[in-house]
N, C-alpha and C positions, 0 to 999 in steps of 0.2 A: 959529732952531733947525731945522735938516734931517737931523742922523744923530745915531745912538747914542752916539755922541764926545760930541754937544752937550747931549744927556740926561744922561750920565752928568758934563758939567761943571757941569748944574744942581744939578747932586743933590750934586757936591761943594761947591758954595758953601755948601749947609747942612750941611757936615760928612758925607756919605752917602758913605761908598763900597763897593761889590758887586763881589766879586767870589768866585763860589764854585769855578769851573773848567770850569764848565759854561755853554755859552752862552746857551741856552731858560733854564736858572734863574735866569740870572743876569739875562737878560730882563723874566722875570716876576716879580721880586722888585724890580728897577729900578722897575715898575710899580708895584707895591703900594707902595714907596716915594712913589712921583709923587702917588698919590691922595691917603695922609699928608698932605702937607705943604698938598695942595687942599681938602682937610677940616679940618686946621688951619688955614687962611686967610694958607699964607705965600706959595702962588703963588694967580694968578688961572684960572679957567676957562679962559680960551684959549690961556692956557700949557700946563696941567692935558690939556686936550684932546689939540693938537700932539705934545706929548711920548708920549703913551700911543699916539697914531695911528704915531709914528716907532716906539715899541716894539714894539709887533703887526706892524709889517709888516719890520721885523729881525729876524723868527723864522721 
């Protein structure tokens, strides 16, 4: 996983998809998604990490 593409095809595997028209929200909400699914125990911590470190720094 290295861009927002690959974030956003994780988060479709579990059915997620964001998009509001807005880039930062769509960002930040991408995020709070990712944490979701790490607090639920569907991804692991270094998934959970990477992903969120791509989303911070695509804003």
């Amino acid at each position: 996983m290295r861009t927002v593409y690959d974030v956003q095809q994780l988060l479709r595997a579990y059915g997620i998809i964001v998009y509001t028209g807005d880039r930062k929200d769509d960002l930040l909400l991408m995020e709070m998604e990712v944490l979701d699914l790490y607090h639920s125990k569907f991804i692991d911590g270094e998934t959970m990490k990477k992903a969120v470190m791509i989303l911070r720094m695509g804003s």
